[in-house]
N, C-alpha and C positions, 0 to 999 in steps of 0.2 A: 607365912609367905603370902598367902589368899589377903590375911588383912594390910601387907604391905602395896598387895598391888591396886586394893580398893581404895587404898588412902589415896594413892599416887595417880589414880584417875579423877579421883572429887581434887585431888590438888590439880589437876589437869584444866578441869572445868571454872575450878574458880579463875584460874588466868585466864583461859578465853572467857569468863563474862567480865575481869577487869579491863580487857583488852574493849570490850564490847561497850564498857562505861566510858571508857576515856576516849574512845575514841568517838564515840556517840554511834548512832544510827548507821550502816553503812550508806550514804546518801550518794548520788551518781555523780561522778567527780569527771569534768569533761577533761579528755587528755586529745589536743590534738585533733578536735573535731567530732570525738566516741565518747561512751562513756567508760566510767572508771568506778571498778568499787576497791575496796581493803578487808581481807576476811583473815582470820588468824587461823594457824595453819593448828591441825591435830581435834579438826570437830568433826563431831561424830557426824555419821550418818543423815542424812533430813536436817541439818541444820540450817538457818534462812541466811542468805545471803543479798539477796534485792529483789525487789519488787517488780521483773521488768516489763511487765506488761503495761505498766502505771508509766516506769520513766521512757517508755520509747512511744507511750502515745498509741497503743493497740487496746483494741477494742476484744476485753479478754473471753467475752462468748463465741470469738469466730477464731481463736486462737489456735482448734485443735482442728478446725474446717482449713484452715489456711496452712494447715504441717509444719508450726512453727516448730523448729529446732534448734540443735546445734552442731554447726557444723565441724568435725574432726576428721584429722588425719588418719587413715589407715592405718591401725594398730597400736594407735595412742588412748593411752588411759584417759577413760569418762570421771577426770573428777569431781566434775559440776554439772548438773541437769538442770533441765525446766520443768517445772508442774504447768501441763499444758491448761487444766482446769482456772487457777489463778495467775499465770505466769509470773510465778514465785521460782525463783533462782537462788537453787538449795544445794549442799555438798552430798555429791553422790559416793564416794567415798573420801576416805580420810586421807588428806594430805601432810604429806611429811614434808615440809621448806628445806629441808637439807635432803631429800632426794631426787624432789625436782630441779633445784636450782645449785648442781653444786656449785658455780662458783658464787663467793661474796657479793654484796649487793642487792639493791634491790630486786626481787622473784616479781615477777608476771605472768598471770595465764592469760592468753592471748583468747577469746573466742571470736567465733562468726557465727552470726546469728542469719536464720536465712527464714523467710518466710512467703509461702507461694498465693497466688491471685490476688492483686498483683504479685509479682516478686517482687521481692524486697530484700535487701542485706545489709545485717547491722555488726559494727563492730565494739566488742567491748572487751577492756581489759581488767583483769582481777590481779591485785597486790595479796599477793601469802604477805602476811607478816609474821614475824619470826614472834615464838614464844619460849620460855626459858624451861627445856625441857633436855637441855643437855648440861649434864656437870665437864670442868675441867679432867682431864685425865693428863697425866705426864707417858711418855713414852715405857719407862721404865720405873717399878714401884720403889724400887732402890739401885742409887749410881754413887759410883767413889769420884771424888774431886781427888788430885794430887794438889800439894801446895809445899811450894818450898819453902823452907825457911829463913830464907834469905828475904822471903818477900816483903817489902818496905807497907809501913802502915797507907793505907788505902788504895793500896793493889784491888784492882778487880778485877772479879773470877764470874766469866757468862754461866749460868745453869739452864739448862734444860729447858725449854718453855713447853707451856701446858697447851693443852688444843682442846677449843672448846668448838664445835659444831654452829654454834649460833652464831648469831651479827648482833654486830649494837652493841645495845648495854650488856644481853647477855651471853658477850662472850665473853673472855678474861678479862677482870678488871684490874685485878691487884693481885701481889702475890704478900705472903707471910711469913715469916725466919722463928724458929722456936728461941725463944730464949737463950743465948749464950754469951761469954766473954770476948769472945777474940771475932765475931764477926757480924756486919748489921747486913741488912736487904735492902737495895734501890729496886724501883720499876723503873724501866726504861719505855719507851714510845719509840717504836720502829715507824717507818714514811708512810706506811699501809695502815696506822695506828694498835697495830697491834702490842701486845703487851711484854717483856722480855724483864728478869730477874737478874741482877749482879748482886753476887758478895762480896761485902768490901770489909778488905782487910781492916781492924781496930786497935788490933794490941799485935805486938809482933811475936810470931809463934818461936818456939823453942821448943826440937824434937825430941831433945833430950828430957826434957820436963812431961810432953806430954807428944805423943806420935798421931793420933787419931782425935778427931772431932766431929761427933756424931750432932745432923742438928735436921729438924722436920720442914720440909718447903710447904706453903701450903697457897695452894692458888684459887681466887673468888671469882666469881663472874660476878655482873653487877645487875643481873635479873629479881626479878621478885616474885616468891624468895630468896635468897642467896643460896647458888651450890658451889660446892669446894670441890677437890681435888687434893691431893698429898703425895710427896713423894721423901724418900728417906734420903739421906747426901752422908756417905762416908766421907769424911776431909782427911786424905793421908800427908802427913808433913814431910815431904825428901828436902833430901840434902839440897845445896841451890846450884840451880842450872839457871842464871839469874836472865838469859835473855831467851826472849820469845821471837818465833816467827815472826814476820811483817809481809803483807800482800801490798801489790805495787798503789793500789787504789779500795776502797773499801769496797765497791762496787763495782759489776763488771756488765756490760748490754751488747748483745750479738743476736742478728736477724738469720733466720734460718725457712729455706722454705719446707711446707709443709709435706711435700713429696721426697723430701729426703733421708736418702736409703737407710739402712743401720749400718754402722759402724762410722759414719760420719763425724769429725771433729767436730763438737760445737764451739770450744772453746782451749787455749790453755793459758793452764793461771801459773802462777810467779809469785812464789813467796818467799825471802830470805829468813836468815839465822846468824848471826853475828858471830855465834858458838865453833866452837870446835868439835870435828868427831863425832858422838851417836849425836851429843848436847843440838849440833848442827845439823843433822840430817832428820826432813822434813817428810813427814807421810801426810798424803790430802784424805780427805774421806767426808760425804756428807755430814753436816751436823743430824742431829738426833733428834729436830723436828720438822726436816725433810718429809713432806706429806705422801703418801706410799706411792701417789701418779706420777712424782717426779722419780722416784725411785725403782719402775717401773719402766722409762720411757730412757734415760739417763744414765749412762757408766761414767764414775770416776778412776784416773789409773793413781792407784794409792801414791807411787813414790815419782811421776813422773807430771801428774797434776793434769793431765788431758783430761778434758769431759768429752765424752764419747755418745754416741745417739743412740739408744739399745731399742729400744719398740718402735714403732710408726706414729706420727703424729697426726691430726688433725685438726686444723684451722678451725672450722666448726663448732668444733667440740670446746676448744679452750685456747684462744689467740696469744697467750701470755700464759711462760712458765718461769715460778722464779724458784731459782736455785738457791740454796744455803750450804757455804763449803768451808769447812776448818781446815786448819793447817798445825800439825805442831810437832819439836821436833821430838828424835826418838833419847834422847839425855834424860835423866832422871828429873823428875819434876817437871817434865813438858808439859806446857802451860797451851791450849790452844787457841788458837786467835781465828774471826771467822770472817767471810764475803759474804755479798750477795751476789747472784751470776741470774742477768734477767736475761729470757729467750721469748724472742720476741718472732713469732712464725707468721711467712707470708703466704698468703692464699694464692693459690693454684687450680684454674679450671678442673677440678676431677670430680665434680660432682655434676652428672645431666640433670635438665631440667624434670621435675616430677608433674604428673599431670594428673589430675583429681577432677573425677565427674562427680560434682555437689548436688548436682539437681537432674533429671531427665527427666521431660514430660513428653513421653511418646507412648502408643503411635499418634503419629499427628496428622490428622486429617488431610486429603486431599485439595479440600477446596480452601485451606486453610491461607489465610492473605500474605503478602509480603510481609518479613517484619514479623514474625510470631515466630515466638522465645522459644526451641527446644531443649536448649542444655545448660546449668551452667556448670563453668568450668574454673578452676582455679589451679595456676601453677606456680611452682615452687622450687628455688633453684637454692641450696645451700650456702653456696661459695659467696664472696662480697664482691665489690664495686663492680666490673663490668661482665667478672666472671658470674655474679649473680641476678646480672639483666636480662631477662627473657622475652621475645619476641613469638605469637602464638600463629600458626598460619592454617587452614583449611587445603583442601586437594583442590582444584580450579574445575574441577569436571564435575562438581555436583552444587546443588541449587543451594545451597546455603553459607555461612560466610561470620565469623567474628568481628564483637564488636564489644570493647573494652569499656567495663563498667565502672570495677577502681584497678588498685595497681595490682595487677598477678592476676587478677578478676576477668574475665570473659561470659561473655550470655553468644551464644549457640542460635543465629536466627534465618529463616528464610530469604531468597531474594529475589522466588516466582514464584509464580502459582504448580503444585503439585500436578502428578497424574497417574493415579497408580494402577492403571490400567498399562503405562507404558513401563514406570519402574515401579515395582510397587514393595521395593525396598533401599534404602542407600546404606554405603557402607564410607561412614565420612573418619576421611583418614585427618587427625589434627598432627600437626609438629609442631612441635615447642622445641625452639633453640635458643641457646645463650650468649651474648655478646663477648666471649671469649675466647682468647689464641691457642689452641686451634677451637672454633666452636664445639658444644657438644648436643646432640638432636635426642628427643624423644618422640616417638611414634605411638600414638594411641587411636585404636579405632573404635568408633560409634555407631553400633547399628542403628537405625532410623528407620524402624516398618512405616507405610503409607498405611493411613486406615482409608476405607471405602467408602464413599457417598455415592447416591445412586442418582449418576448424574449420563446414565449409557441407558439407551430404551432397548428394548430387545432387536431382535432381526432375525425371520426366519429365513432356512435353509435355503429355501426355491422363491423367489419371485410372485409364482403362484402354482397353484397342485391341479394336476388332472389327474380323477378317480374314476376309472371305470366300473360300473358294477350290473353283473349279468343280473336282469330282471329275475323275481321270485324268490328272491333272495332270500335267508331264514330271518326274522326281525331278530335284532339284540345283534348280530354279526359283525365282524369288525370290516370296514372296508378300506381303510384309510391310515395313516399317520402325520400327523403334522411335527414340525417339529424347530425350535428358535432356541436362540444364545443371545445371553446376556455377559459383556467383557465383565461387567460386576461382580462381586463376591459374596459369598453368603445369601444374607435373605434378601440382597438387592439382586440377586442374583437368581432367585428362586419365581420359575412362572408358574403362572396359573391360568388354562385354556377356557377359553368360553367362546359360545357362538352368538352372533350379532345375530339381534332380532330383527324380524322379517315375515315374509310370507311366503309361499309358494302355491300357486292356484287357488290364492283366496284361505291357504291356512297355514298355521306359526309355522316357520322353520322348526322348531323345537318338535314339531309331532312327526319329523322326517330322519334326523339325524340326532344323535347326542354326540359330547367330545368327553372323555376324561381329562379333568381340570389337570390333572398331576402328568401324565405322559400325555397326553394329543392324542390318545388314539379315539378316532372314531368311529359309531355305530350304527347301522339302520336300524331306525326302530320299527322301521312298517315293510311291508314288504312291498318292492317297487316292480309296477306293469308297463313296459315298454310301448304297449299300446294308449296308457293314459300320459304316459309324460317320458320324456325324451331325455332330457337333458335339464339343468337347475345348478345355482349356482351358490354359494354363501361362504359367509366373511365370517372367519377365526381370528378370536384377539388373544394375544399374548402379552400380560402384563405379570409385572413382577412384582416384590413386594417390599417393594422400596416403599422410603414415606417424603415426597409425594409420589405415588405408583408411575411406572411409565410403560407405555401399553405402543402393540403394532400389530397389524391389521393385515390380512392375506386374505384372495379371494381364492377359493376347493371348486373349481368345477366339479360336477359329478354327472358322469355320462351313463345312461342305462343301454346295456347291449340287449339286444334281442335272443329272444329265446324261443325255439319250436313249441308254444304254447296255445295256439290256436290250429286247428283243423280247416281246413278249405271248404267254406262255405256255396253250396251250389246255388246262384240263383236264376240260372234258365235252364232248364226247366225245372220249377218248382216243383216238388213231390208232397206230396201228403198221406198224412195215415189212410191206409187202403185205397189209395189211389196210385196210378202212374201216368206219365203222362205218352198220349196217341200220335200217329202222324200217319197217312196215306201215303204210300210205295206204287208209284205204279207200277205195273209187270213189264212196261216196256221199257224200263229206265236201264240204261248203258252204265257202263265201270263208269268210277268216280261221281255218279251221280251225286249231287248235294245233301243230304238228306235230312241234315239240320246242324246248330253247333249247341255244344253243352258249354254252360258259362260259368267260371266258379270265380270266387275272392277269398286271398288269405290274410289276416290281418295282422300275420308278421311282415318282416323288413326282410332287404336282400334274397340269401338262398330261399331261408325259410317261408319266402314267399313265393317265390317259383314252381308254378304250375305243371306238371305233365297228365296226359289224359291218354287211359289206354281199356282196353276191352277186356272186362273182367270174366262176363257173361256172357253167351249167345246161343242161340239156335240151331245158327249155323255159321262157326266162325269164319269160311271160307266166301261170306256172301258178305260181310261189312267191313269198312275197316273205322278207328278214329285216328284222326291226326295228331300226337303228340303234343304239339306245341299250342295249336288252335283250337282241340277239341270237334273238328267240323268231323261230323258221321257223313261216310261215304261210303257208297257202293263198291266192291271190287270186283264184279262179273255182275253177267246179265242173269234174269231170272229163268229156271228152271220150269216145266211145268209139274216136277216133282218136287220141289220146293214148296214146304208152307206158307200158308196165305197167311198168318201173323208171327212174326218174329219179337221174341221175347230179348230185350239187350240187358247188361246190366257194365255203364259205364263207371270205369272210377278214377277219381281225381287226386293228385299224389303232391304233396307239397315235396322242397329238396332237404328239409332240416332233415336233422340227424338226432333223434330217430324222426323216422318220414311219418306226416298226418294225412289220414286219406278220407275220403266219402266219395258215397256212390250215389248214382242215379239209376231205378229203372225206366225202361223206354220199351212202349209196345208199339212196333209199325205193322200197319195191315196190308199187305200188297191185294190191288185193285186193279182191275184191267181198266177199265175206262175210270180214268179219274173225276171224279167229283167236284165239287166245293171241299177244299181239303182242311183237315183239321187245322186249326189255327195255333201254332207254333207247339206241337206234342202238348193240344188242348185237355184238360186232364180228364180219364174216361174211367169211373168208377167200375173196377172189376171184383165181385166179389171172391173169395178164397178159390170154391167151389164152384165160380161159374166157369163154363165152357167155351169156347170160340162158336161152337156151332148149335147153342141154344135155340133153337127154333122161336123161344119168347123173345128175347133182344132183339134178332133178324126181323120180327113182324114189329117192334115199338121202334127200331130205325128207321124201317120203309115206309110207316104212318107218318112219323115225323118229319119225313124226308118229304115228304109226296105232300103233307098241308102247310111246309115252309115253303117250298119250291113256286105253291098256287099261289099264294101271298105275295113272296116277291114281285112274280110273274104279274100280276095285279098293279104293283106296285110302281114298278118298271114302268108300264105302257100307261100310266097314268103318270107320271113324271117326266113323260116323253111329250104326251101331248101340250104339257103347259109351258113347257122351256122350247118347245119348236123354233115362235119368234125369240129368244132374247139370244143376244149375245155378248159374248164377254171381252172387253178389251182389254187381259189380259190372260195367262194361263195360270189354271189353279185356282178359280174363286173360292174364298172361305164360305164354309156352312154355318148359320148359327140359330139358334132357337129365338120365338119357335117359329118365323119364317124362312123360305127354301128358295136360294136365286142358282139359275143353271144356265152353263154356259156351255151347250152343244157346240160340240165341231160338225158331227155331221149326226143324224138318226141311227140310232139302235137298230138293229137286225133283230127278226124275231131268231133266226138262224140261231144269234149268238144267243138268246135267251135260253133259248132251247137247250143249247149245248152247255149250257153253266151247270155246277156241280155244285149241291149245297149239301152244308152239312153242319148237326144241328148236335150239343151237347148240354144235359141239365147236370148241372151238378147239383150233387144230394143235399137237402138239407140248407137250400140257398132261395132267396128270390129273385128270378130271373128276365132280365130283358131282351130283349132277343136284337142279336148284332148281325146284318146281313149282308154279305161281299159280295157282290156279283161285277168280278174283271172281266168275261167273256166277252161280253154280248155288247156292250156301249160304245160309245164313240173313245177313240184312246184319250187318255189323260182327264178324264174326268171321273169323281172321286164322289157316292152318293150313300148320303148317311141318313135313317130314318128311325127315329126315334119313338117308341112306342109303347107308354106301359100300360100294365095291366090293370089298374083301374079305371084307366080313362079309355074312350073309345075312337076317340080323335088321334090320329098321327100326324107327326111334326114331322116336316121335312128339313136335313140342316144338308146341304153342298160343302162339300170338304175341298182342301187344296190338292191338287192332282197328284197322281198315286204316281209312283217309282215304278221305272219303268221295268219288265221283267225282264228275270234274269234268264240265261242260257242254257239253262234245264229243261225243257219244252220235252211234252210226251215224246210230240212228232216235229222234228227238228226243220221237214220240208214244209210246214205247214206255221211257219207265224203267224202267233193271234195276237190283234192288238193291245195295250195294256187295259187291264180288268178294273172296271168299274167298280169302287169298292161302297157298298151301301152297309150302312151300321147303324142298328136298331140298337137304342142302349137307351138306360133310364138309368145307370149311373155309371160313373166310368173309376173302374179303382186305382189310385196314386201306385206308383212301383214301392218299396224300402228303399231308401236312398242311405241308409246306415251306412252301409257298407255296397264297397265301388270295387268294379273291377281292375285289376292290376292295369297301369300305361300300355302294356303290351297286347292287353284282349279289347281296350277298353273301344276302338274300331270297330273291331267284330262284332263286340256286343251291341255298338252306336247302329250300326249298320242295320240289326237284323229289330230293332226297338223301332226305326224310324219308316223301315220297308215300306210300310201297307198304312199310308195317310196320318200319320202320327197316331198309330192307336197306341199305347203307354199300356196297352195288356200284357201277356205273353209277347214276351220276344221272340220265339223260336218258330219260322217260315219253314213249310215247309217247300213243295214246287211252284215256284211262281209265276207257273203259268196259268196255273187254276184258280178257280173263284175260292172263298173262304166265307163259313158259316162260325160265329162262337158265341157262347151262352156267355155274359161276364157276372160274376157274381157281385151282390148289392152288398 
């Protein structure tokens, strides 16, 4: 068996390469504007079939870059492929020509060839050619003929015909009759040229001689090789029933549509019998090579001859059915006699159009131009003439729109520009409908994702940010968030934060602030003092990472709040290590007496700058008071003669933050009954730990000091009197300046007033001193005398100041006003105030006030009664 079937495939091969010889080369045969090849049907596997890379003019290294293919139906067998490497068009499997094409005639495989960048689409068709791989076979291996014996010489009797699967030569060609006496074999040629067997009677039979005749049919196809078929023919000789049925016409033609039900009449035939009785009575019944689809699809009624419609038809499938129908009667030796009955089916819209996506190139860009190919499409309507006219249309709501390439052929293209920020997907509904009564619709839909170009800059939340942040802050802390959208997707969509380069007070932004690239958030990296800087501003970019990036720009104010970080700096009166600072009380001074003001500055903002001043210390709280808001030390009763003669204060100064900053000031006032030359503004008086008020060494280095400044002035005085007698001054207030002395008397000094001036004389430790001498008593009012004198030279300089301010209403003796005090100031250098730091808007009066009292002296500010002379050491 193994060696019959290995014969039977080398005999396979030799006819496909005879087929391959004669027919030459398959070379590209144009049908119609495509090409065309002829390949024999039953080759194996990889067998070559054309070259088509070569005949379509494609350049076969970009063959498999460009996806050339072949385009098929849903669910249709691949029996041809391409070799993308050579575009070699080779049999992907083996084809059977009698399973693809059953009916006769020429077989085609239709391809479409499609190939993308450009697109392109090619059409070609391939011819199966039949090879002779089917023998004849009869219906049945063995059939009885009846023959009467009445029948006259060259009677003929139809036999059975053979069916051979093939076309052409090899299908039947000829049939063969075995050897015998009484009967020969004609071929007949049916319209279709098929091939059909009669036995014609030779010798006339005689059943009495001999009843039966056994003889072999044997039928050729005219393939190469030759195959046969065989079938046995009993011939029984009856008695004679000498006449045969007759049908009205040999041929019968009836149109039937294709939607038509079962049990439908197709036909009814008519055939007589000349006969009498059974002899005459006629049964129909298919002939015996009725193909099994008509028998299948078709009922005949044996005695009444109706052809009936038993399965469903289809136009499609096979437009023409022909029928073969014998007739003959039931009398011994019925002879049968046959038609042909052709059904000829009309087509009927039942088939919708089919709709096939061949190609999809999505997603497709947004910025993509009018005119750019997303789909192609190809549809496909069954039915013929109008019913298989298709018409393909898009939805009208979305940007795209068909355009017919060949026939059934559509490309899928743009008709605006995209935006997939606003759809950034379509859902494109196509219809395909038919030109048929009633029409019939298909509905197919196409997604269409937008892909993303990053064609959207970012844009942050807020317009611009304000960051407050409380000075002191911890470095590395977060104070801030910034934060921006991009309509974009993915990595165009993706920021990235940085801060714009800059400065701030002459250094980078970068040493102030940082941002995290990835969230916005940002952080102090240094710690910020609301005393060095206030407020600062800088520009955050957010760019994405699109290619090319696109970037937006915000400006972050950043405000520093104040924080209670500074203490209240006192600076009238100055205190120093083991010093405090003095002032003279006289014993006659009344409530509320002036008695000096404490000056402080704080170098916070707001609350935390806000001053209060109250009595921390005293000697005697019921004998001072300070005033809260001004700090002025005042009297609140008259003095005792039990009262001490020095009071020890100790003021303190309270800012309003939360928690409150405080400093303090000591203050020692001496109460004096007849006041002085008085200390010059709580002029600072070295007291050691361990010294006493009633030292008996201090009290005699005072009254020295006191008694050889007083003689010196005194000296001074009445020799600066006698030399400005004549001059005078046509304005008030002449300037003093080094090193000559111009004086502008009003009227002559009283020795009176000389007398009665109070000086008083301070060294401090550890200093070189000039000696500064005030004498307001005794002069004429409004003039102002400064004498300058140091102690290496022996010469003194006279300098005339601008006229002193007038005093104020503190007066020992209230009944007795003295004019304003002559202020003379001995110095050899005069020390600048700290302008650092100023007092708050609200002191800064008071403090102007008590700084400019006494001839612009820029020493100590702190006056104390200004009705008295004033003596002060100023330090070099």
């Amino acid at each position: 068996m193994g060696t019959r079937v290995g014969a039977g495939r080398r005999q396979l091969f030799l006819l496909a390469l005879l087929f391959l010889l004669l027919a030459g080369s398959p070379a590209p045969r144009p049908a119609g504007g495509q090409l065309r090849y002829a390949v024999p049907e039953e080759l194996e596997h990889g067998a070559f079939v054309a070259n088509l890379g070569e005949d379509l003019g494609l350049d076969v290294s970009t063959l498999s870059a460009r996806r050339f293919r072949i385009v098929s139906r849903a669910g249709a067998r691949q029996h041809l492929e391409v070799n993308l490497e050579n575009g070699i068009l080779f049999v992907n499997e083996r084809i059977d020509r009698e399973e693809v094409c059953e009916a006769g005639g020429t077989c085609l495989l239709h391809l479409q060839l499609l190939v993308e960048s450009p697109l392109e689409l090619y059409r070609v068709e391939v011819e199966v050619l039949d090879i002779n791989d089917h023998a004849p076979t009869f219906p049945w291996q063995e059939y009885v003929l009846e023959v009467a014996e009445s029948a006259v010489l060259g009677a003929r009797f139809p036999l059975e015909s053979a069916q051979d699967p093939d076309v052409g030569t090899n299908s039947v060609h000829t049939y063969r009759l075995s050897p015998n006496g009484f009967f020969s074999l004609e071929v007949q040629t049916r319209s279709d040229a098929s091939k059909f067997a009669e036995l014609v009677l030779e010798r006339a039979l005689d059943r009495e001689q001999q009843s039966a005749h056994r003889v072999l049919l044997t039928a050729l196809d005219g393939g190469v090789p030759e195959r046969s078929g065989t079938a046995h023919i009993l011939i029984t000789v009856l008695d004679a029933n000498d006449n045969v049925p007759t049908f009205d016409q040999p041929s019968y033609g009836v149109s039937l549509p294709e939607d038509a039900p079962a049990g439908t009449l197709v036909i009814q035939l008519n055939a007589t019998d000349l006969d009498e009785g059974p002899n005459g009575e006629i049964e129909y019944s298919f002939s015996g090579h009725a193909p099994p689809r008509v028998r299948e699809l078709f009922h005949i009624e044996s005695r009444s001859g109706q052809v009936l419609l038993k399965g469903p038809l289809d136009y499609e499938r096979a437009s023409l059915h022909e029928l073969y129908v014998q007739a003959k009667d039931r009398g011994p030796s019925a002879v049968a006699v046959h038609c042909r009955v052709l059904v000829h089916l009309l087509d009927v819209n039942d088939n919708a159009p089919e709709v096939t996506l061949t190609s999809v190139s999505t997603p497709v860009l947004e910025d993509a131009p009018p005119g750019t190919v997303i789909a192609v499409i190809s549809v496909l309507d069954r039915d013929s003439g109008d019913n298989g006219r298709v018409s393909c249309e898009v939805s009208p709501d979305v940007p795209f729109k068909l355009r017919s390439s060949f026939r059934n052929y559509y490309t899928l293209v743009t008709t605006q520009a995209l935006d997939r920020e606003v759809v950034p997907e379509y859902n494109v509904s196509i219809t395909a409908r038919d030109m048929g009564s009633p029409a019939l619709l298909t509905h197919s839909t196409l997604t269409v994702p937008v892909s993303d170009v990053n064609d959207n800059a970012p844009h942050f939340l807020q317009p611009s940010y304000s960051v407050y942040v409380m000075e002191n802050n911890a470095p590395g802390a977060s104070i801030c968030s910034v934060s921006a959208l991009d309509p974009d997707c993915q990595q165009n969509a993706y920021l990235s934060y940085s801060i714009a380069e800059g400065h701030i007070h002459g250094m980078p932004v970068g040493t102030y602030v940082s941002i995290n690239s990835d969230s916005g958030h940002m952080y102090a990296l240094r710690s910020l003092d609301y005393e060095q800087i206030r407020s600062f501003q800088i520009q955050v970019q957010a760019q994405d990472a699109g290619f090319p990036p696109l970037s937006a720009n915000v400006t972050v104010h950043i405000f520093v709040l104040d924080q209670n970080d500074n203490a209240p700096v006192i600076i009238s009166p100055m205190p120093r290590n083991g010093s405090v600072a003095t002032e003279l009380v006289p014993r006659s001074a009344r409530p509320g007496y002036l008695v000096g003001t404490v000056s402080a500055v704080d170098a916070d903002a707001g609350l935390n700058s806000r001053l209060s001043y109250q009595l921390l210390q005293a000697t005697d709280f019921t004998l001072f008071s300070v005033a809260p808001d001004t700090g002025e030390l005042r009297t609140l009763r008259s003095f005792l003669e039990q009262d001490a003669t020095r009071q020890r204060l100790v003021v303190q100064v309270r800012d309003g933050g939360q928690p409150a900053l405080s400093a303090t000031v000591s203050l020692l006032l001496s109460v004096v009954e007849n006041m002085p030359q008085t200390l010059s503004d709580f002029s600072e008086f070295s007291l050691p730990p361990e010294a006493s008020s009633s030292s008996p060494v201090t009290l005699y280095l005072l009254v020295s000091l006191g008694s050889i400044s007083f003689t010196f002035l005194l000296a001074i005085l009445i020799l600066t009197a006698i030399r400005c007698r004549g001059e005078r001054c046509s304005r008030r207030g002449a300037g003093c300046s080094l090193p000559r002395c111009h004086c502008c008397p009003r009227s002559r000094p009283s020795s009176d007033s000389l007398k009665t001036s109070n000086l008083t004389a301070q060294h401090p430790t550890g200093t070189t001193a000039a000696t500064c001498i005030d004498v307001p008593g005794g002069g004429p009012p409004g003039y102002c005398y400064k004498v300058c004198l140091g102690p290496e030279s022996a010469q003194s300089d006279f300098m005339f100041l601008k006229p002193c301010s007038p005093p104020r209403n503190n007066e020992k003796d209230p009944g007795k006003q003295s004019r304003p005090g002559q202020h003379l100031q001995i110095s050899k250098q005069v020390k600048q105030p700290n302008m650092d730091w100023l007092p708050p808007s609200t002191q800064r009066p008071a403090l102007k006030r008590y700084q400019t009292r006494h001839c612009g002296n820029k020493g100590s500010g702190w006056k104390g009664n200004t009705g008295t002379g004033r003596l002060s050491l100023a330090q070099l």
